[in-house]
BAKERO-839935 format. One record per residue: residue in one letter; x, y, z of N, C-alpha, C in turn; residue number from 1. Coordinates in steps of 0.02 Angstrom, whole numbers. Last residue first. Layout:
% residues N
A, X, Y, Z, X, Y, Z, X, Y, Z, NUM
...
% end
This chain:
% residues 210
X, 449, 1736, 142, 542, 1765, 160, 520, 1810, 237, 210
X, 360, 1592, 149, 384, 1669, 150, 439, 1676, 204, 209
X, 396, 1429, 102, 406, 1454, 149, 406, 1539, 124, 208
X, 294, 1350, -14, 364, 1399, -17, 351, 1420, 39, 207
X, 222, 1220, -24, 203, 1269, 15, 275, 1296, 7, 206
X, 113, 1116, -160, 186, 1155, -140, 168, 1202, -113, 205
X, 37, 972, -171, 31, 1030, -141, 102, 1058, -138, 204
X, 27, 857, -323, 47, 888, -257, 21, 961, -248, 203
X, 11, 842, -465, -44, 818, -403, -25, 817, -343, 202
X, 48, 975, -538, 36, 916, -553, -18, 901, -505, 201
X, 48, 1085, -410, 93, 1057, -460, 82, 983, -498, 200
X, -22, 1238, -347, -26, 1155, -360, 4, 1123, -393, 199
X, 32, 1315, -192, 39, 1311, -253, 29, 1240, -294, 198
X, 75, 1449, -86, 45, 1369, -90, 38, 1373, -167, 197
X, 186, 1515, 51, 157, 1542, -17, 131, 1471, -56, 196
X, 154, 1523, 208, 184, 1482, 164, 141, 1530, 108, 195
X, 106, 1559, 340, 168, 1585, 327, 192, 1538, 265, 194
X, -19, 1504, 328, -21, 1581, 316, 67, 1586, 294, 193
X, -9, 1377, 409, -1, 1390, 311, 3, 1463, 292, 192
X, -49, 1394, 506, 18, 1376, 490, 21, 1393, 446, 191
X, -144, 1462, 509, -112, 1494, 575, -38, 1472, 572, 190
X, -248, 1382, 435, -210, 1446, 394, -171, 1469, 494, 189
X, -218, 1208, 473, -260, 1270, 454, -197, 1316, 459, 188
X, -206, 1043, 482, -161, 1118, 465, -183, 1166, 426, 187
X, -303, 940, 603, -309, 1004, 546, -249, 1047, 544, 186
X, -263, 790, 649, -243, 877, 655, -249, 908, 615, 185
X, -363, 665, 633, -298, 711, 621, -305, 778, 648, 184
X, -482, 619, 689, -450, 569, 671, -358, 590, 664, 183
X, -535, 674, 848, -516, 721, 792, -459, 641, 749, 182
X, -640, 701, 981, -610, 680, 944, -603, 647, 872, 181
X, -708, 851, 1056, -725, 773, 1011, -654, 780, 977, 180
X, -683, 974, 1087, -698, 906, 1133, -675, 850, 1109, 179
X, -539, 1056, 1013, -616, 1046, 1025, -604, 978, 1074, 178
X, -388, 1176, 1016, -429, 1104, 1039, -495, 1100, 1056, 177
X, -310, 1264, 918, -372, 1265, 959, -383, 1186, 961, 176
X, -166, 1369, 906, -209, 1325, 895, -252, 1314, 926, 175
X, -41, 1472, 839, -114, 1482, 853, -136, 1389, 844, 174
X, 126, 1462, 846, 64, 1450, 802, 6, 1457, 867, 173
X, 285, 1468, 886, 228, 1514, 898, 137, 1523, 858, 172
X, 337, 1430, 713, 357, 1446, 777, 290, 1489, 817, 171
X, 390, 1316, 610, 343, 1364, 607, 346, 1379, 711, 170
X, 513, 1226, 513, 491, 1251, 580, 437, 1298, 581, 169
X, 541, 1095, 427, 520, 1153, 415, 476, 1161, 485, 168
X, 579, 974, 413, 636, 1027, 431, 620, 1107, 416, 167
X, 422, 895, 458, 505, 878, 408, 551, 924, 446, 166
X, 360, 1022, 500, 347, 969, 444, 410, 952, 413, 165
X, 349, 1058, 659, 387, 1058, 616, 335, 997, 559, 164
X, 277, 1185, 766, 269, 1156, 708, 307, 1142, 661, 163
X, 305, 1257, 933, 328, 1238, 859, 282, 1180, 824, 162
X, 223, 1294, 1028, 285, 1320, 1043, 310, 1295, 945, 161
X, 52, 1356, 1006, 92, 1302, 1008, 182, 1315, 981, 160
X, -59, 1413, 1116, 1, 1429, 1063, 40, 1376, 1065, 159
X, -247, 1394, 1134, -178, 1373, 1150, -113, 1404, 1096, 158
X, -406, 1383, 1140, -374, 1401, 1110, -290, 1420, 1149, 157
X, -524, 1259, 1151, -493, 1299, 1189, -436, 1324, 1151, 156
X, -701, 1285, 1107, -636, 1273, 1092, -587, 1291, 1128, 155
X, -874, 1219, 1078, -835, 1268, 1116, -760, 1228, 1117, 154
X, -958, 1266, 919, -941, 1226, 977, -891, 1278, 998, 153
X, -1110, 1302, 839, -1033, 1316, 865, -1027, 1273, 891, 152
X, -1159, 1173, 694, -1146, 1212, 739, -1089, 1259, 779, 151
X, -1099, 1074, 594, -1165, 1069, 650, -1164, 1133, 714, 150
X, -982, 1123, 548, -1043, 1102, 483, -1115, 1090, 549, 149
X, -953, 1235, 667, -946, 1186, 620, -1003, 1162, 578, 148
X, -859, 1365, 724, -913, 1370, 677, -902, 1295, 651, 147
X, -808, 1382, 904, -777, 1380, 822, -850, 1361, 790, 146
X, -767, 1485, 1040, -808, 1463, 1002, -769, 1441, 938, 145
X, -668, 1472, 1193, -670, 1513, 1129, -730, 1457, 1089, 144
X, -550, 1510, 1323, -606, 1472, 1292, -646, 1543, 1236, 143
X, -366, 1508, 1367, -441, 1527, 1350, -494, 1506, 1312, 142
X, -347, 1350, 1480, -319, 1402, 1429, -390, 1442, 1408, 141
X, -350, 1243, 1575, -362, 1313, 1596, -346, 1364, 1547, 140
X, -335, 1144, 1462, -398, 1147, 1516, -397, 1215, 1535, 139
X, -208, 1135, 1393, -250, 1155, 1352, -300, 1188, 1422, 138
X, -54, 1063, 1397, -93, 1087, 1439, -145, 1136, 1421, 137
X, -7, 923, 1288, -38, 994, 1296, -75, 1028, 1362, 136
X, 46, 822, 1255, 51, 833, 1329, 29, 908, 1320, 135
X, 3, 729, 1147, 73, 741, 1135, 89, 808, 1225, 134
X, -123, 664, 1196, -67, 635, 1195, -1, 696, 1191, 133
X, -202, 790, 1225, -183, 755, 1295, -122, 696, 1294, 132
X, -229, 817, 1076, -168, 847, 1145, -162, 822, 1196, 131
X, -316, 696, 1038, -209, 722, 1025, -200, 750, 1061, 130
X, -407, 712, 1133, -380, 661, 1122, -305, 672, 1123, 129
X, -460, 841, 1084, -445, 838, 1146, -384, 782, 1162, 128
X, -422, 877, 910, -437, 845, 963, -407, 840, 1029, 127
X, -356, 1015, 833, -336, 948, 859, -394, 935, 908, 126
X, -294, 1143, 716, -347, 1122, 759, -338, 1041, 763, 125
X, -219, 1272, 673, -225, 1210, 664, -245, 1180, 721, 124
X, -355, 1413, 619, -303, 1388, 641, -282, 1312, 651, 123
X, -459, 1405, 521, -418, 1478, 525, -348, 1454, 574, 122
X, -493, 1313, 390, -480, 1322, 457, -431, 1381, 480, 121
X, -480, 1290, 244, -536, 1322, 287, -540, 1332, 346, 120
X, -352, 1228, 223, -377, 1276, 206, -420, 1331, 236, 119
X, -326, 1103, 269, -358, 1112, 279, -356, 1205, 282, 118
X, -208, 942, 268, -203, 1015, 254, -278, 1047, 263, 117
X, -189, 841, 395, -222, 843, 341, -222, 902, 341, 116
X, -73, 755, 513, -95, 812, 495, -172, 806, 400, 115
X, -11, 662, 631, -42, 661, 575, -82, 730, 557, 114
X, 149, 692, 744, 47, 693, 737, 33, 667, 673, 113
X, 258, 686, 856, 235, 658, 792, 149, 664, 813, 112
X, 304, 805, 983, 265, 750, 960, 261, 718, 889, 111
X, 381, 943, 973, 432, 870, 975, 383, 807, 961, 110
X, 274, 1012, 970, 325, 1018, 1029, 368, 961, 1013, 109
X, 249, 934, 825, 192, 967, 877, 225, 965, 931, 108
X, 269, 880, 667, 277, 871, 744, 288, 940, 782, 107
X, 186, 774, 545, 217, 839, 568, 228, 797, 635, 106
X, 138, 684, 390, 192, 701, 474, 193, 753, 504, 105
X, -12, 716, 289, 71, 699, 304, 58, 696, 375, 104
X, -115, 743, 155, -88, 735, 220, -33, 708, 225, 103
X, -233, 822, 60, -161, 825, 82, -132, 813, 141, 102
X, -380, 756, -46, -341, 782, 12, -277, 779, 40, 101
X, -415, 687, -110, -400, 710, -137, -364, 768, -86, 100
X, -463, 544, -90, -524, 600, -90, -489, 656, -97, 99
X, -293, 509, -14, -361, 474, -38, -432, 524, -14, 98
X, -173, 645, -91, -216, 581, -56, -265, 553, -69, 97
X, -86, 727, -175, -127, 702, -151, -142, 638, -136, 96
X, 98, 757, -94, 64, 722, -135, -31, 719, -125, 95
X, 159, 900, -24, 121, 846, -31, 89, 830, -80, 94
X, 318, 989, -5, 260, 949, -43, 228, 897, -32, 93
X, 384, 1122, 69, 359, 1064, 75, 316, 1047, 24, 92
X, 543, 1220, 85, 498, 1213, 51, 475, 1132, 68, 91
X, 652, 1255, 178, 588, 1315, 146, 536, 1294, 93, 90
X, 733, 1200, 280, 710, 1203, 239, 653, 1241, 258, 89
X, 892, 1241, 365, 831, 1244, 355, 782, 1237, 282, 88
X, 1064, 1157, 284, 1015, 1215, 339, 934, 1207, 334, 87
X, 1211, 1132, 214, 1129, 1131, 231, 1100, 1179, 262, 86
X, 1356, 1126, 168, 1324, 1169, 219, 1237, 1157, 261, 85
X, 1386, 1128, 22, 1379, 1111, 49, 1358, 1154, 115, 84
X, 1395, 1177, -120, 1444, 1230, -102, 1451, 1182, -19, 83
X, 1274, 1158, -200, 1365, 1107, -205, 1409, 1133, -181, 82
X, 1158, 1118, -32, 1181, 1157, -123, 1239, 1117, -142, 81
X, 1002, 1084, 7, 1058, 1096, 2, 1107, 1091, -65, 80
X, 884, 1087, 105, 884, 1117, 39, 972, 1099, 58, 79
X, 716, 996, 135, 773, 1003, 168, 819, 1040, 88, 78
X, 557, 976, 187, 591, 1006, 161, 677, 1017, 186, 77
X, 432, 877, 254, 473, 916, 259, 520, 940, 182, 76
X, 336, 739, 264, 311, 794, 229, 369, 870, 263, 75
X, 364, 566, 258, 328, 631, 342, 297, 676, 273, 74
X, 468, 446, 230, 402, 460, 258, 380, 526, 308, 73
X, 641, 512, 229, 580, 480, 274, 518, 484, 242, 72
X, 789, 490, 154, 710, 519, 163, 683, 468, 175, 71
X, 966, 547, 157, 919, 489, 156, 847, 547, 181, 70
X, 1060, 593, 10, 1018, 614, 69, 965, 564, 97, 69
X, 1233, 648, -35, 1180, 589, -37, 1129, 609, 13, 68
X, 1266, 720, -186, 1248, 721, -140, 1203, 657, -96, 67
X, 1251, 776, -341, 1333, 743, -302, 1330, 757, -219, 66
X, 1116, 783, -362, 1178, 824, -382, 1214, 826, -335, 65
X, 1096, 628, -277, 1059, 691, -328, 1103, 750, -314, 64
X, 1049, 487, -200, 1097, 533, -214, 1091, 567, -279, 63
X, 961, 426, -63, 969, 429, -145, 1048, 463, -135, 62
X, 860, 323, 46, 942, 325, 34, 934, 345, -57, 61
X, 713, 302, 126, 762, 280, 70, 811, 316, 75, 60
X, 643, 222, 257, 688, 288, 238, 708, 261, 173, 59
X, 560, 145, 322, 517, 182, 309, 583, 243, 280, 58
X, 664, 13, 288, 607, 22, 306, 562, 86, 294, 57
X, 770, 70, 170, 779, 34, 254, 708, 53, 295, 56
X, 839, 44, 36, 786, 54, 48, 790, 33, 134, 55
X, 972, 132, -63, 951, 91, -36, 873, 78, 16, 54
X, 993, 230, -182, 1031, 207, -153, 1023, 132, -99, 53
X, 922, 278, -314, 909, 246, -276, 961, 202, -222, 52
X, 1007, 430, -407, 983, 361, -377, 959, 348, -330, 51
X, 927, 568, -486, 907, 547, -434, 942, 474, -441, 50
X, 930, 594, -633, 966, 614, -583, 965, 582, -534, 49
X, 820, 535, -686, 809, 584, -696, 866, 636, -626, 48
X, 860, 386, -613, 789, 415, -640, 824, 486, -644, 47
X, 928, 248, -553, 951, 309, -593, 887, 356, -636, 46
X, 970, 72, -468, 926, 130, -517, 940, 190, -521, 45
X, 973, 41, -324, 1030, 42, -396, 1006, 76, -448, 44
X, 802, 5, -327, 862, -2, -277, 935, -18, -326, 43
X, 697, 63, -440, 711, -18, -419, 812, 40, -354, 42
X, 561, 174, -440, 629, 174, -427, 661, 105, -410, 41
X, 425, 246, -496, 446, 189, -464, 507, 181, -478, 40
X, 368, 444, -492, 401, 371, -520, 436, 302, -481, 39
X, 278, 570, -521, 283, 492, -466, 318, 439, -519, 38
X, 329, 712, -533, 312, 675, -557, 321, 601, -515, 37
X, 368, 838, -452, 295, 825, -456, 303, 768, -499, 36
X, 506, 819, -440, 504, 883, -477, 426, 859, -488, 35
X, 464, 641, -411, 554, 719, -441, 507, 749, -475, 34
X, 421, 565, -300, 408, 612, -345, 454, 642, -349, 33
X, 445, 372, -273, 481, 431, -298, 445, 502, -325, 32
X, 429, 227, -213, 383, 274, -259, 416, 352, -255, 31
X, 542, 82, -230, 520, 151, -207, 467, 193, -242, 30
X, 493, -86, -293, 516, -23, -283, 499, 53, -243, 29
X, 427, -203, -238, 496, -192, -215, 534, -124, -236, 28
X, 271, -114, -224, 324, -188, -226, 384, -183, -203, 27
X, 320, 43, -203, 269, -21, -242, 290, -85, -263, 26
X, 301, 130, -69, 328, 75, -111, 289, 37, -159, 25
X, 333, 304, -28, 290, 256, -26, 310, 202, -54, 24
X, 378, 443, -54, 301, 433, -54, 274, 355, -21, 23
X, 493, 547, -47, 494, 474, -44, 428, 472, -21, 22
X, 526, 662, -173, 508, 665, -117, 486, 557, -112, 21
X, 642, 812, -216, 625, 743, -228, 591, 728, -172, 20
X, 683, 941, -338, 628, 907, -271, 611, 828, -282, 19
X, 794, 1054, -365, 758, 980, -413, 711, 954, -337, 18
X, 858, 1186, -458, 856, 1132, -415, 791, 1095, -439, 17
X, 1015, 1181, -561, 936, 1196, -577, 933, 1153, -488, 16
X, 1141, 1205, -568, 1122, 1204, -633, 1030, 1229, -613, 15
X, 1179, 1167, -436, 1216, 1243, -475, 1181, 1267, -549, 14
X, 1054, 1123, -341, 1121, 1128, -387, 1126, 1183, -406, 13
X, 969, 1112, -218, 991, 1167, -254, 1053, 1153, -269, 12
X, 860, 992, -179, 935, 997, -178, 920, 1043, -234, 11
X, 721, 958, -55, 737, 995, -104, 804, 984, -116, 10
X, 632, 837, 9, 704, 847, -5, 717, 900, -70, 9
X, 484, 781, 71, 506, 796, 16, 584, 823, 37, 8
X, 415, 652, 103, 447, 691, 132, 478, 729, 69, 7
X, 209, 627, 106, 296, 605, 76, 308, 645, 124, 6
X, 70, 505, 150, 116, 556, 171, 188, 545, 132, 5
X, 27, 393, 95, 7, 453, 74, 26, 500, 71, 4
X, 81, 229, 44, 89, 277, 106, 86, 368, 77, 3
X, 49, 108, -35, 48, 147, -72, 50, 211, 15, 2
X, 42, -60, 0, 0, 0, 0, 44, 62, 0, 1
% end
């Protein structure tokens, strides 16, 4: 089965950069998007720059303009050049999903969550459930209303110290916890605001703003 969430890996050559992102397996090969296109990758293989270096459970192993980088399963961004050095990434892609929707990894003070992109939400919003896992102290925070397909409900609204997707940090986010429990974490506009978004083929591209 085919895993929804990628990670994506930007590398800035000298010539052009190039996005690669590890999606998933099909059979014995890797599922690969370079530059928005999904391609199956055998282990030793050579696609469009990119090899396939090796496969170790949920990471592959490439190497792409004279570099090697292993990738996870999640939904991050990592950029690096031929001058070497790395650093922060500024850019994420998701692949769509099943119903057409964008989900991945993130992590929530250091927690791993599941996320689904979500547009319509003014901030990124979680179940009581998740925060009590990843250790939110939410209960005495301020209380607040949200608008749903059934009504208001009542929300508690919290700052959350970081949001990483991959190697992309978002700092100081707006979020709100409802009662009911929440299959994912909505990544509403409180994260995405600081991204410039964009559709490519059949991914989501979020450019980090400068």
């Amino acid at each position: 089965r085919i895993a929804a969430a990628a990670l994506l890996c930007a590398f800035t050559a000298a010539a052009q950069a190039q996005s690669v992102a590890f999606s998933g397996m099909l059979g014995d090969k890797a599922l690969l998007i370079i530059d928005g296109q999904a391609k199956g990758v055998a282990v030793g293989s050579t696609i469009s720059g990119v090899k396939l270096v090796r496969i170790d459970g949920t990471q592959a192993q490439i190497e792409a303009g004279g570099k090697t980088q292993t990738l996870r399963l999640g939904g991050t961004a990592v950029v690096a050049g031929d001058t070497g050095g790395g650093g922060g990434g500024g850019r994420i892609v998701l692949p769509v999903g099943t119903g057409g929707h964008y989900t991945g990894l993130a992590s929530i003070n250091g927690h791993p969550v599941q996320f689904v992109v979500d547009t319509g939400a003014t901030a990124v919003s979680m179940g009581a459930d998740v925060a009590s896992q990843i250790g939110l102290d939410y209960r005495d925070s301020t209380g607040g209303a949200a608008m749903t397909a059934n009504g208001a409900i009542a929300v508690r609204k919290v700052s959350l110290n970081k949001v990483t997707v991959g190697d992309v940090t978002i700092y100081n986010v707006e979020a709100m916890v409802v009662p009911q429990a929440m299959p994912m974490v909505l990544l509403g506009n409180s994260f995405l605001s600081h991204f410039q978004m964009h559709s490519e083929s059949s991914t989501l591209v979020l450019d980090k703003k400068n």
